[in-house]
C-alpha positions in Angstrom: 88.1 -5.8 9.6 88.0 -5.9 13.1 84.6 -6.8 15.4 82.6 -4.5 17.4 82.5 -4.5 20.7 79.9 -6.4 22.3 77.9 -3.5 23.3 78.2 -1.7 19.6 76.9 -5.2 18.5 74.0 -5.4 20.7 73.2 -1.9 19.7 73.0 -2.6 16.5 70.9 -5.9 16.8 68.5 -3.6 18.5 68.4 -0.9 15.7 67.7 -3.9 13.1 65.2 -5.9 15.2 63.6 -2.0 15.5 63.9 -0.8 12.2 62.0 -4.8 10.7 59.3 -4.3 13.3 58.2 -0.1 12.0 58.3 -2.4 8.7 55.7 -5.1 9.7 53.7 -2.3 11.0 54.1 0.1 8.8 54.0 -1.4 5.6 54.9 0.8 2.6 51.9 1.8 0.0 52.0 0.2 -2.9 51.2 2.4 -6.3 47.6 1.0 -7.4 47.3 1.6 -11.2 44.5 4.3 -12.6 42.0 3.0 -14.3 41.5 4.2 -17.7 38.7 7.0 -18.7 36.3 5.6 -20.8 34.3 7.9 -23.2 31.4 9.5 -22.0 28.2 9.1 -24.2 26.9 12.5 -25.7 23.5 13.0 -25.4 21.6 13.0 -28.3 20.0 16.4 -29.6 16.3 16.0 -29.2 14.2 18.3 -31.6 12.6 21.6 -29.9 9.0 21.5 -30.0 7.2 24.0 -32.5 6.4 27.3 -31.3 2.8 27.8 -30.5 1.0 30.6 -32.1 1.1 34.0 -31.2 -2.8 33.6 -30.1 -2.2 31.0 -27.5 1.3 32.3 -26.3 -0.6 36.4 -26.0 -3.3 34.3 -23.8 -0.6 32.1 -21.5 1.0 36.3 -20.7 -2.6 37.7 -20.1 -3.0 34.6 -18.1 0.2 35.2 -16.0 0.2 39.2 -16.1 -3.3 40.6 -16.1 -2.1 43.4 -15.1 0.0 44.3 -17.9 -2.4 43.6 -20.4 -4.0 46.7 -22.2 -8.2 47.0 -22.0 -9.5 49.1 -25.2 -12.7 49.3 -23.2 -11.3 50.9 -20.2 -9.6 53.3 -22.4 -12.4 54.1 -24.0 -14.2 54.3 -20.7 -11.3 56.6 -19.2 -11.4 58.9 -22.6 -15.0 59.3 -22.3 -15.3 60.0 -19.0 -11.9 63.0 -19.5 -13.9 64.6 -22.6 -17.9 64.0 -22.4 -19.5 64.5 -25.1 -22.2 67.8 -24.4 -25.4 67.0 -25.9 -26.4 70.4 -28.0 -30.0 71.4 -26.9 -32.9 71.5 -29.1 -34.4 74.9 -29.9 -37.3 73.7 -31.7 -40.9 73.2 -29.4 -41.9 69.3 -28.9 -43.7 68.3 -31.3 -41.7 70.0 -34.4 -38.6 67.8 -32.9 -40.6 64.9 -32.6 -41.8 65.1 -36.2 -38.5 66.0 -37.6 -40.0 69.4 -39.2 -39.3 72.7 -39.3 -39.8 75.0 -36.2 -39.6 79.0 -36.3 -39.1 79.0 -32.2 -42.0 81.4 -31.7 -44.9 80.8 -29.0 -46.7 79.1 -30.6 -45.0 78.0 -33.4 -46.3 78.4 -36.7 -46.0 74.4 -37.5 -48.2 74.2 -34.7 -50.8 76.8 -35.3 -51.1 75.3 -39.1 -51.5 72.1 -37.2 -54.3 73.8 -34.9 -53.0 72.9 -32.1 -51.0 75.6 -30.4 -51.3 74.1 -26.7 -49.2 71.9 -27.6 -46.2 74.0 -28.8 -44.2 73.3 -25.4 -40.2 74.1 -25.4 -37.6 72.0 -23.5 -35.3 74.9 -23.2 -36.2 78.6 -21.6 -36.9 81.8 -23.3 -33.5 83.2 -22.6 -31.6 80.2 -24.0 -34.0 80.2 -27.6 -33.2 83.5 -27.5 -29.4 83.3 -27.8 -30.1 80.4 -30.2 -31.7 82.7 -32.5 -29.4 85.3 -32.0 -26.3 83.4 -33.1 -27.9 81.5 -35.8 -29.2 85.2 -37.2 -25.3 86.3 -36.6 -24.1 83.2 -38.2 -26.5 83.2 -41.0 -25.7 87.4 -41.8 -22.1 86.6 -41.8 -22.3 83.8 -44.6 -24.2 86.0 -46.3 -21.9 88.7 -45.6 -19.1 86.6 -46.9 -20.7 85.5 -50.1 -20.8 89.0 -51.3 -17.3 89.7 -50.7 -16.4 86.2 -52.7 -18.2 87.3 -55.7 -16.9 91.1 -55.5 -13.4 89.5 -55.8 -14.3 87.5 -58.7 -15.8 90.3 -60.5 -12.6 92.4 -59.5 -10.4 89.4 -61.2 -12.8 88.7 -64.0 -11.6 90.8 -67.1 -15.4 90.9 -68.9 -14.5 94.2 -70.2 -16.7 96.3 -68.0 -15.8 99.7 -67.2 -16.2 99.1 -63.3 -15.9 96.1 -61.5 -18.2 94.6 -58.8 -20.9 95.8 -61.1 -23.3 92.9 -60.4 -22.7 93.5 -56.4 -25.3 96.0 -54.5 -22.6 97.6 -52.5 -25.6 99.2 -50.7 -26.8 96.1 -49.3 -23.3 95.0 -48.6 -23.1 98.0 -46.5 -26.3 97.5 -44.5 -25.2 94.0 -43.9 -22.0 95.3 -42.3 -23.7 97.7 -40.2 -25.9 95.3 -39.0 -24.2 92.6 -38.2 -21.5 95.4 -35.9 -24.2 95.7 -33.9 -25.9 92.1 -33.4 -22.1 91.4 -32.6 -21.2 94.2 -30.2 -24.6 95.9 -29.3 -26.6 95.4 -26.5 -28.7 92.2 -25.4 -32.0 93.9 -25.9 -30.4 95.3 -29.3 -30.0 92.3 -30.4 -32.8 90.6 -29.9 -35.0 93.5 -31.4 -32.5 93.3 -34.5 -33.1 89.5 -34.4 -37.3 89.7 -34.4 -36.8 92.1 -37.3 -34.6 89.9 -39.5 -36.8 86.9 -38.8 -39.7 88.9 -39.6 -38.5 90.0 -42.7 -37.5 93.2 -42.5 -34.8 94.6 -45.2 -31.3 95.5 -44.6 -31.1 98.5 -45.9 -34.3 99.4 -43.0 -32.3 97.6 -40.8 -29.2 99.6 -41.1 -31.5 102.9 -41.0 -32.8 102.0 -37.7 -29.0 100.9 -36.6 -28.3 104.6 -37.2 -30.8 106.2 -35.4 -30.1 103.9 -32.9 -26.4 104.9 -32.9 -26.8 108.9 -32.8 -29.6 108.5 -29.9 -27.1 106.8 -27.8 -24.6 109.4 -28.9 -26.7 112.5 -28.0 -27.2 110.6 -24.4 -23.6 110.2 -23.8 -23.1 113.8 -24.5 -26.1 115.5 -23.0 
């Protein structure tokens, strides 16, 4: 093997005096070992406290949302204050009402004249509205009446007593004046009425009553044609 030339040999000097200084500086990491997981510790479980009852747990939600929470009351209030309840006037004077007794709604009363004190008979409501009273309780009380009699003509009709005709025990005449009547206390005039409604509470008797419906009716008729 032959030598280098000096200046090959000084060039390589250079390179290894070069190449051992980068080394000094430079140093080369060394692998540094990982150090081993250790097992984590698992918490324990720790028990979940009871449930409180429903009582307190409601109150806590009121507490945090009033708004949320229903009011009966205000309900109530709301419902009454949609649909108020009409008090029904009185017919009867004072002092029947106060006593809790029977009033016929005249001026004065009876009650109070047997009482001997007819100054006292005073009325809460006017003339015109105890006079619809009276009307519709005479109206109401004709067409109960009114119905009864049809009831018991359809029991007789169903009854099989042997009779030759049924609806014997039924006075179809006073069925008939009831009928005529009460047409007219329900579509006759006011002042029809109320002269209809004195004569019923007066005592007067259907069949008269439905008589003097009549007359009434072909009066009216001879009117309207004359």
């Amino acid at each position: 093997m032959y030598p280098l030339p000096p200046q090959l040999q000084l060039q390589a000097q250079a390179q290894a005096q070069a190449q051992a200084q980068y080394t000094v500086v430079h140093p080369q990491p060394h692998p540094q070992p990982q150090p081993q997981s250790q097992p984590q510790p698992q918490p324990q479980s720790q028990p979940q406290p009871q449930s409180q009852p429903q009582t307190q747990s409601q109150t806590q939600n009121n507490h945090q949302n009033p708004t949320i929470q229903p009011s009966k009351n205000a309900n109530a209030s709301a419902n009454s204050n949609v649909n108020p309840t009409k008090t029904r006037p009185s017919a009867s004077c004072i002092p029947c009402r106060n006593r809790k007794v029977k009033c016929n709604r005249q001026t004065p009363c009876s009650t109070c004249l047997s009482r001997s004190h007819p100054e006292q008979c005073t009325y809460t409501t006017t003339d015109t509205d105890r006079s619809a009273m009276k009307s519709a309780e005479t109206i109401a009380d004709l067409r109960r009446k009114i119905r009864a009699l049809k009831m018991q003509i359809s029991e007789d009709e169903n009854d099989d007593n042997g009779e030759e005709e049924a609806g014997g025990g039924v006075d179809w005449r006073e069925l008939e004046a009831m009928e005529t009547v009460f047409g007219e206390m329900r579509e006759g005039e006011e002042g029809v009425v109320e002269g209809i409604v004195g004569m019923v509470r007066e005592g007067v008797g259907m069949g008269e009553l439905a008589g003097y419906v009549m007359d009434l009716r072909k009066s009216q008729a001879v009117v309207e044609v004359v």
